[in-house]
Structures are given as structure tokens and as C-alpha cells.
N, C-alpha and C positions, 0 to 999 in steps of 0.2 A: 482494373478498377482502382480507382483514388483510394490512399489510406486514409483512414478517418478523420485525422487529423492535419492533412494536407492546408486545406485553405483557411487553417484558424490556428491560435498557439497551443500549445499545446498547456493541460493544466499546470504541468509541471514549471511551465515557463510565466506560466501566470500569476501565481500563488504562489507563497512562503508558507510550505508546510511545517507543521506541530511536527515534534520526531524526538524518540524516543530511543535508545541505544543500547543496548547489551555488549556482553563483549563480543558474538556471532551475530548479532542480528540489529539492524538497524529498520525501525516502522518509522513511516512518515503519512501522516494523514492532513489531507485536503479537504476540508469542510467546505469550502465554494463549490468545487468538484463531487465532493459523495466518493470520494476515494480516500482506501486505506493500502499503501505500499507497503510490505513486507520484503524484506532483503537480506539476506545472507551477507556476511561484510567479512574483508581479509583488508590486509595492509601492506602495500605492495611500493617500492620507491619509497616510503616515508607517507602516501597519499592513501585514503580509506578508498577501496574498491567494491562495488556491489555486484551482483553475483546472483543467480537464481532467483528475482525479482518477480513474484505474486499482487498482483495489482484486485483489491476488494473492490468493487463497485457497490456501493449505495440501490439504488434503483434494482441491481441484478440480486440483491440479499432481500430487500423488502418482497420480490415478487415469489421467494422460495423461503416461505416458514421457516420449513426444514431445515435450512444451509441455517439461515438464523439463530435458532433454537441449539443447533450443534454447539454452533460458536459461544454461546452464553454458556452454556451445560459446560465446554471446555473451561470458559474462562473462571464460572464460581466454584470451579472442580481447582483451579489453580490460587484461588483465593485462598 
């Protein structure tokens, strides 16, 4: 079976994600896409590496409250 992204670019190649950096973790978010990248990040040769790579979909968080409501409860819990 074809990978999803076989006959088209992929978002990442498409879009200049927003991204934001820690010193472990690097987020990159795609607003054309509805994707939120989350990545674990080391530094390896002098170059940043990513690493344990969680990709958020848009459309798969709207159609699960739940997953939603988690994520906000975490986040004003971190506020």
C-alpha cells in the first residue's frame, strides 16, 4: 500500500513551520497543515538532531474532546 504521502510533498516540505525551542525539546507547528511537531532534540557534530518525533494532527484532536481538553488542562496547569 502507498505511504500517504507518496504522490504529493509532504507538509513539512511545503510550509515554514512556527517553532519554538527548549533546551530538550524543539515544537514546530504547521497552520496550513493542522500539525503540531513535538521533538526531543540533542546536538550531535556541531548540528541539532531530532529524536522521538510526535506529530499532533488538527482534525484527529478536534474529533476527540478528550485528547483536547487533556491538552489544555496540561497546558493552564503549566501556566
Amino acid at each position: 500500500m502507498p505511504g500517504k504521502y507518496r504522490n504529493k510533498d509532504p507538509y513539512w516540505e511545503r510550509e515554514q513551520p512556527r517553532e519554538a525551542r527548549t533546551r530538550h525539546v524543539l515544537l514546530s507547528y504547521y497552520p496550513a497543515a493542522g500539525k503540531l511537531q513535538i521533538a526531543t532534540i540533542f546536538e550531535k557534530d556541531g548540528q541539532t538532531q531530532r529524536a522521538k518525533v510526535v506529530t499532533l494532527d488538527q482534525e484527529d484532536i478536534a474529533l476527540h474532546p478528550e485528547a483536547r481538553e487533556l491538552i489544555l488542562e496540561a497546558l493552564e496547569g503549566w501556566r
